[in-house]
Steps between C-alpha positions, in 0.01 A plus 500: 500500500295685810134540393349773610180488743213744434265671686128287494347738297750494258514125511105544413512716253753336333305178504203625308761653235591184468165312503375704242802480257494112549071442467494647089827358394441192609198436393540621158813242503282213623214552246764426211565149617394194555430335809779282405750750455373636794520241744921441352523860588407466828690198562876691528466692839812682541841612343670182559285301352497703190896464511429074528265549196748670273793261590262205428459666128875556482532171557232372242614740269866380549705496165265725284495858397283601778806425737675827399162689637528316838784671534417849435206456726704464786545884573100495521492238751779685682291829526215327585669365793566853583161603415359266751668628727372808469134384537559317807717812647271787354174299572552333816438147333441382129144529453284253406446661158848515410462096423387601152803608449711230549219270332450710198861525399567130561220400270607792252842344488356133470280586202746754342773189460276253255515761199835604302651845641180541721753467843735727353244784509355449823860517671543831235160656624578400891830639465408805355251566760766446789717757365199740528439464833617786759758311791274430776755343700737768458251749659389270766896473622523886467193643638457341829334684773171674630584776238413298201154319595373716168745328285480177628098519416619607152755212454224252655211591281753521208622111577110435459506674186760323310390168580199572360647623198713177522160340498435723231767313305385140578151592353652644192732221446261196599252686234801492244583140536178340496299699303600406117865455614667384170336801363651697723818344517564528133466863492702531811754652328302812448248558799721307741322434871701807637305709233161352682640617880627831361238671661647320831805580475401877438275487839792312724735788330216798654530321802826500550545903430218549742702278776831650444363808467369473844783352633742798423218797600488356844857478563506873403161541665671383839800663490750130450760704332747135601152325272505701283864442403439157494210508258719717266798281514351125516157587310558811250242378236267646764633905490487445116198379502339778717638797351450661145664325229752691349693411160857595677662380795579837629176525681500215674847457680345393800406196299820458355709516837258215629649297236833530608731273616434398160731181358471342149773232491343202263796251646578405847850563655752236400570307796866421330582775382880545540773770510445828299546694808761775330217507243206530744700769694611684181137508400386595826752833480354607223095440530504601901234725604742628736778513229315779276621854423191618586200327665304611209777330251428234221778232495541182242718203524551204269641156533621368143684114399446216334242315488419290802780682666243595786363845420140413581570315792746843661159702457329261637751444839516891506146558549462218802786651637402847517143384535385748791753763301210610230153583588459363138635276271406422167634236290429571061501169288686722207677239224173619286226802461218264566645384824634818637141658413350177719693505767401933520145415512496238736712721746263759422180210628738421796525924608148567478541740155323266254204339615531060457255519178546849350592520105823723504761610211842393613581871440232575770680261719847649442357872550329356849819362647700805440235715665565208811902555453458911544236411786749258703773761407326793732509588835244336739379303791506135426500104587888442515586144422449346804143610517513758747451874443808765440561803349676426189651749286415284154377155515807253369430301239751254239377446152714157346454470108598125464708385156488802284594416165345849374544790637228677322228243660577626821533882398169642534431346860822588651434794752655795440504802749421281867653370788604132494721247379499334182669099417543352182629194341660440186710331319720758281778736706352826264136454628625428822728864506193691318240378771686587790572799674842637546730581790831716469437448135483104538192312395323316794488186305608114670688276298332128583799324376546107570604374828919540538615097571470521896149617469390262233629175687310597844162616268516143402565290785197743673278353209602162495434518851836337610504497898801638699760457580629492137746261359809617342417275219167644453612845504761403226202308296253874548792696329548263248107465454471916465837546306311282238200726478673802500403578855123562391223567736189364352757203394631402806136531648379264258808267527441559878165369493584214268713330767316583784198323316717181462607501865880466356784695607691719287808228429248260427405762229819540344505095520179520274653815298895429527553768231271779581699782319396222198202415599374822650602729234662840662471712143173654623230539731295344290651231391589387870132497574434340162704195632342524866172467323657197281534304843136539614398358165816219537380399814173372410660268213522133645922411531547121593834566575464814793210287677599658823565829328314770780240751180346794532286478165166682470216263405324550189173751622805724663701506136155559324500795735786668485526484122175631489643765735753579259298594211292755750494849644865498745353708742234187589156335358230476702400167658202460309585467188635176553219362725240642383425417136244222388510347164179663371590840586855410353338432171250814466547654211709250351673318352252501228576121355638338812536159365746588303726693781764284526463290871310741646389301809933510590499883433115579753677248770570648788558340825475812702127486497588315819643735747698230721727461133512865502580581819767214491680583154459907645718312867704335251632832320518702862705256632762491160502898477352458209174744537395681814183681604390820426216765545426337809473147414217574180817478261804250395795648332848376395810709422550616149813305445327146651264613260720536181697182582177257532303647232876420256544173657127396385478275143278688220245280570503535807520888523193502246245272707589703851437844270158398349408358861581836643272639246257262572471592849537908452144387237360361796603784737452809386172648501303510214270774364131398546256671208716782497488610850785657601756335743491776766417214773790282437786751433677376817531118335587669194745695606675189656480308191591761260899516604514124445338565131826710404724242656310217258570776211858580592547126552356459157741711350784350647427139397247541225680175250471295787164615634348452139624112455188427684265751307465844513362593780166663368304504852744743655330766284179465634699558792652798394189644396320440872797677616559788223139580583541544876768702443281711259223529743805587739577786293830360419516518082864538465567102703157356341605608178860367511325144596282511232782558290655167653187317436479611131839338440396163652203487268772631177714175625207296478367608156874538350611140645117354346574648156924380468443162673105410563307538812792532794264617733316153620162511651391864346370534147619787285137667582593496925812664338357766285229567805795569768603758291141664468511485872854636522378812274182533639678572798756776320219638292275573898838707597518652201094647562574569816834682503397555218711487198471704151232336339349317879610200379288406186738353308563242760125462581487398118762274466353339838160453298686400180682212690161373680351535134717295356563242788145390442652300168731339719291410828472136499678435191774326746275354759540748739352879531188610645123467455362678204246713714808591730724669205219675367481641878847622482433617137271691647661662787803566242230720294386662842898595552489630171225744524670643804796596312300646227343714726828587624592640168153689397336224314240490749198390226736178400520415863147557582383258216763247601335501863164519384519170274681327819166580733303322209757224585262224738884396700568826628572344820709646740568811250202582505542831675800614355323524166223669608712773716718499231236585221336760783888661453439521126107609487637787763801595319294515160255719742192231452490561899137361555593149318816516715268524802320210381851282452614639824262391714455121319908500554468574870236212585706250298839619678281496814355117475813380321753689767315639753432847621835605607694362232789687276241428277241731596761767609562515076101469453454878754798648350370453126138628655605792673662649163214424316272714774816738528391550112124512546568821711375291847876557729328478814436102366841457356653601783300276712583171257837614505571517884335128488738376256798691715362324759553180371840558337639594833388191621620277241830687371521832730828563283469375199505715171124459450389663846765766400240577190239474671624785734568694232189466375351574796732837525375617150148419579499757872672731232203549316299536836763753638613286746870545438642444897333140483597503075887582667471144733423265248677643187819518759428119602486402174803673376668293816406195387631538103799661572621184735377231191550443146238710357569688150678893576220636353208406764703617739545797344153566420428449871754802605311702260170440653630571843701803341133640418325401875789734597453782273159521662587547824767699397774311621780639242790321600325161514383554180855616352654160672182278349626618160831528539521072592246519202727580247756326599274179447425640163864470328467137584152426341596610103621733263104597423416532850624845530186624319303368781458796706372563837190353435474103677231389273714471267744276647211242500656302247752374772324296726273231361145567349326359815636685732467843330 
């Protein structure tokens, strides 16, 4: 990289920038240590020494938890390489003062490494702030040249600025770990380290609009149109990020072209992939740009076969083959609604329409990549897939929905009026013909039948790699070999494999196997692979008599794995979850009495805590074509039917241990609710774990005698719950609800087995069973406020209580339960659930004396400030509005020292105060609280259902003020936002009805006419007694929940 020289007085001026940043920084740093620390600080002098410390500490650290960190620190390391780079390119040298650097996060990691999880959020905190910082070497390679000394000032005196705030970092975490550090450890779950460098992370985030900012106004600025181009195609965060934000895509299509050539393709080509070519060509007839009726046309094509017939891997060859074909391709995970919705939203991240930590509906998410099909489908000037710029009539893009099973999961995201091609895979013929489009009257549709003989013996010697020239004999053997499978792909390739593996040739095979239409069963697919899978397990049995016998058998950490595999989500499971669990956060939350769970050191065991086993037993299934890669190597997956057939060839006992070690490690995995603050921050994890919680259920289902010889699995629904109340938060009732319905019938097989036969559920006393179902409800009875239901879930919120109640006669009269001062917490916070429900239903002086006796309560805790918002709701709606002042402002300093300032928290704390000075006649204050808490919602959840009300209320509020073009914005956002989720018909009719009268005001007729019109439609789907309603959306109130009113 060229640096680039500037003038002397630059060069000056620069320096005392620099001087100055350095002098207060550091010495603030240095006056919070000791000369100790100090001196070790000073003792690493550069990058490479830094690098020597951390592999030292690898290397110390060898074996232990801490060695999974290591890893995920290397992408630090590897932009501080670049980083360095920089300094010396941008600076002329690496000054003297960037030392501390390099000393300060040595020590950092040194000290970080004594204390359990303390690494782990250092590497979490660093990482974090390298995705925050703008690309410095990017710039520096683009803007070379006398035009750009400005710039290059900028980029050098915002190199001195990070490290400082790298620095920054250091201080905070050197502070953390020495200061009372098992005090801060233990409550690292709720005010991790990153929550300490938030502030940081928020600066280095500043800094980075400021730079790109910069960047893109002088490439404009000196007329670079060639720059320009470049910044919009290789850098587009940087357009988005200088522009106004807009909610649709339509305004920002510059943007949107700098995305493009987009490609989403979770699996890498198949090296031996074989034939298909009528298929590929037939496929390629129908989906061709080129091929259309009209460039503007819409046309579908499906493959359909058996299973493991090769209808994934077609798609797959298709889109490498036709790779600079599409400007776009997107590949949809669709065998379930969960995964199709996941794999939307994280195309959405990729394309710049979703920001990486915004809260958004999957409805949202469907509505935003329709607006990006109609974009793509018009007429404009764009980056063709080779990366240079042409005038393209549409921009081409393929959309593949992978193994439909369900046509209806895939209905409401297919596009409908735009240019582009459409692929799906199924298995049934009728999907298949219903999906596709049709030509002369013919469906587009591929049959993906099995290989004819010819093509099935030369698929197999390619796998079993047998050289050429190729024997008669061995020819004879591969049609033998493939007549006994019933020519089957995913057969063969496994059989293939098998014998490559052993290093024998194919006669040698049918030495070993002399019968293989016997011994290789050719009834079915499945059962051929059944058998295939037979000799992997064969192999590894000692035989005295085939000494010299050549095997091919997977050791026992591979097995583990793959029958693990086959209880799990098909599309893949994430790497982590099998290398990332310890056996105290495998045990959290239970089992409540784990003595008595039957060996459960064997069922916590895992030997892929050690990522050489993993990484070995992960080779070992590559190389049998038993799993492959996916989502670019984060995921391992297996085929359905290599699913089916291990998870039937496993013993009961055997099935049952793998099952309640997969739940084990989904309890250590997926993130857990901390006091009640929401999960907004760790959605993305969530999201990946939540797919693989409905492949434990389905699995479950499907084996639930065997599962159960070992127990019932009781800890999977304290899994369920985590998840059920993600997807809540997600606005997703309809999926959370179905899994809580799951849950419920694990805890029914637990109490119904305890009362017929004693305890069958080892480990967990009949109290851990009777509190997973409080949980379970608790979660139902939330939606049920929220959406909300008839009577906003009361009767739920009291059989919650009534089961806590009476749990207290069972805790610890097994041995197991929970601390006496613990259940009368969750009494507690049962009673505060209840009150909100009451409220819900007019019974606000029940609620209010139910909250009131909980503040008397000395163990308030963390709940602290939802009782006192909660009783400022009631004093306000019982119009006691200066003693819901009072509550109101105790509730916001407790949310703001137990949350912080910009917590969800607070948002509820200004919302509740800015009705209560709405009512005191003071608008000009409410509307000021209420922009704050908008303010924060955006930030948090800029789509979620509560930012929606809080728009509305906003709308109502410049109503009253006679601000009805600003009232119009908000009440329009708002009605955006519900009519994409789950919310009930009824708030979104009330907010048409508001927006119907902003209208009437400024006598816009036939906006009104079209408000009420949509209106009424919503109405016939509320209730019979809605009709009475009227115009008036006050009185739709009783729709949306009591705190958001």
């Amino acid at each position: 990289m060229q640096g680039l020289a500037l003038s002397d007085t630059a060069g000056v001026h620069q320096d005392l920038r620099w001087k100055e940043l350095w002098q207060g920084t550091l010495t603030r740093f240095q006056a919070t240590l000791t000369d100790e620390q100090w001196q070790q600080i000073n003792t690493v002098k550069n990058l490479q020494e830094l690098i020597g410390q951390v592999e030292v500490l690898r290397k110390r650290y060898a074996g232990r938890f801490m060695s999974r960190c290591f890893g995920k620190l290397q992408p630090v390391l590897e932009w501080l390489r670049g980083f360095d780079h920089c300094v010396h390119s941008f600076l002329q040298a690496s000054p003297p003062e960037f030392v501390v650097l390099w000393g300060s996060l040595s020590f950092v990691l040194e000290i970080s490494t004594r204390y359990f999880s303390g690494l782990e959020q250092v590497v979490s905190a660093l990482d974090a702030a390298c995705r925050a910082i703008p690309q410095f070497q990017f710039y520096s390679s683009l803007f070379t040249g006398e035009h750009y000394i400005d710039l290059h000032a900028s980029l050098s005196t915002g190199l001195v600025e990070i490290s400082l705030e790298f620095i920054g970092i250091c201080q905070d975490a050197i502070a953390f770990f020495t200061r009372q550090p098992l005090w801060n450890l233990l409550i690292a779950a709720f005010r991790p380290l990153r929550s300490k460098t938030a502030p940081r992370l928020k600066r280095i985030e500043n800094l980075k609009r400021d730079v790109d900012q910069n960047a893109i106004l002088l490439a404009h600025h000196n007329s670079h149109q060639t720059l320009v181009e470049r910044l919009n195609y290789h850098h587009s965060e940087i357009v988005q990020q200088i522009k106004p934000r807009r909610q649709s895509p339509r305004q920002d299509r510059a943007m949107l072209l700098g995305r493009l050539p987009f490609r989403s393709i979770p699996l890498g080509q198949n090296p031996k992939f074989f034939g298909r070519e009528e298929e590929l060509e037939r496929l390629w007839r129908f989906l061709a740009p080129e091929a259309r009726a009209s460039p503007s046309a819409l046309v579908r094509s499906a493959c359909h076969g058996l299973a493991g017939s090769g209808k994934t891997q077609l798609a797959l060859e298709f889109s490498y083959r036709h790779f600079e074909d599409f400007d776009a391709i997107l590949w949809i995970a669709a065998e379930t609604q969960l995964r199709v919705e996941e794999s939307f939203k994280d195309i959405a991240r990729k394309l710049g329409l979703i920001t990486e930590d915004s809260v958004q509906h999957p409805g949202r998410v469907k509505d935003l990549m329709k607006e990006w099909f109609a974009q793509m489908s018009r007429g404009t000037r764009g980056i063709a897939a080779t990366g240079t710029t042409k005038d393209n009539p549409v921009v081409k893009w393929l959309l593949i929905f992978d193994n439909v099973e369900d046509e209806a999961v895939i209905e409401a995201y297919q596009p409908q009026t735009c240019s582009g091609a459409v692929l799906v895979t199924c298995r049934s013929p009728e999907t298949a013909n219903r999906l596709s489009s049709r030509q002369n009257g013919t469906p587009c549709s591929v049959d993906v039948e099995v290989f004819d003989a010819n093509s099935a013996s030369q698929f197999l010697l390619s796998a079993a790699n047998i050289a050429s020239p190729v024997s008669p004999r061995e020819e004879d053997a591969a049609l033998l070999i493939a007549k006994s499978v019933g020519n089957h792909p995913l057969a063969l390739d496994l059989i293939g494999n098998y014998i490559w593996r052993c290093g024998m040739t194919l006669q040698r095979f049918l030495q070993q196997y002399p019968t293989p239409e016997r011994d290789i069963l050719f009834h079915s697919s499945e059962s051929s692979i059944a058998n295939l899978w037979a000799m992997y397990l064969d192999d590894n049995k000692p035989n005295d008599n085939e000494i010299n016998t050549p095997r091919a058998g997977l050791d026992e950490n591979a097995r583990l794995l793959i029958q693990m595999l086959a209880l799990l989500d098909s599309d893949g499971a994430p790497l982590s979850l099998f290398t990332a669990n310890t056996r105290s956060e495998m045990l959290l939350e239970g089992p409540d009495l784990p003595d008595e769970f039957p060996r459960l050191d064997d069922v916590l065991h895992t030997p892929f805590n050690n990522h050489m086993n993993f990484d070995q037993s992960r080779g070992s299934l590559f190389g049998s074509a038993l799993a492959r890669v996916g989502n670019e190597g984060k995921l391992i997956r297996c085929h359905r039917l290599v699913q089916i057939v291990v998870a039937r060839s496993m013993t009961a006992h055997k099935l049952s241990v793998l099952f309640h070690k997969l739940v084990f490690f989904l309890n250590a995995s997926f993130p857990r609710q901390a006091d009640g603050r929401p999960l907004h921050g760790q959605w993305d994890r969530c999201g990946e774990l939540a797919s693989q919680v409905q492949a434990l259920l389905a699995s479950y289902k499907l084996y639930q005698d065997a599962i159960c010889t070992y127990g019932v699995p009781l800890l999977l629904c304290e899994v369920i719950c985590r998840c059920a109340w993600y997807l809540y938060e997600k606005g997703q009732y309809n999926v959370a609800l179905d899994m809580i319905a799951d849950g419920m019938s694990v805890c029914d097989a637990a109490l119904a087995s305890t009362n017929l036969h004693g305890n069958n559920h080892p480990g967990y006393s009949v109290w851990f069973t009777k509190d997973m179902a409080s949980h379970l409800i608790n979660v139902q009875a939330t939606i049920a406020r929220e959406r909300p239901d008839s009577d906003h879930g009361l009767g739920l919120a009291q059989q919650v209580l009534d089961i806590r109640v009476a749990g207290k006669a069972f805790n610890g009269s097994e041995g197991g339960g929970i601390p006496v001062v613990e259940e009368e917490r969750w009494i507690a916070a049962a009673r505060g659930n209840l009150a909100v429900s009451l409220m819900g239903v007019n019974r606000t002086e029940e609620a209010l004396y139910i909250l009131l006796e909980l503040l008397k309560r000395k163990d308030t805790g963390m709940n602290e400030d939802i009782y006192l918002s909660n009783a400022a709701l009631c004093l306000s709606m019982l119009n006691r509005l200066e003693d819901a002042v009072s509550h109101i402002a105790r509730a916001m300093e407790s949310a703001r020292r137990l949350r912080g300032e910009d917590s969800a928290q607070m948002a509820v704390c200004l919302f509740y105060l800015s009705s209560i000075e709405s009512k005191r006649g003071d608008l000009a204050a409410a509307e000021t609280h209420l922009k704050r808490c908008l303010q924060l919602r955006k930030q948090l959840m800029p789509h979620h259902h509560h930012t929606a009300f809080t728009h509305y209320k906003l709308g109502i509020l410049l109503q009253k003020t006679g601000n009805y073009r600003e009232s119009i914005d908000h009440l329009t956002e708002a009605h955006e936002i519900l009519s994409t989720g789950e919310s009930h018909p009824g708030a979104v009719c009330r907010t048409l009805l508001a927006l119907a009268i902003s209208y009437q005001h400024l006598d816009e007729r036939s906006n009104v006419e079209a408000c009420r019109t949509v209106a009424e439609r919503l109405r016939a789907r509320i209730r019979d007694d809605a009709w009475d309603l009227g115009l008036d959306p006050a009185k739709y109130d009783r729709f949306v929940t009591v705190g958001l009113r």
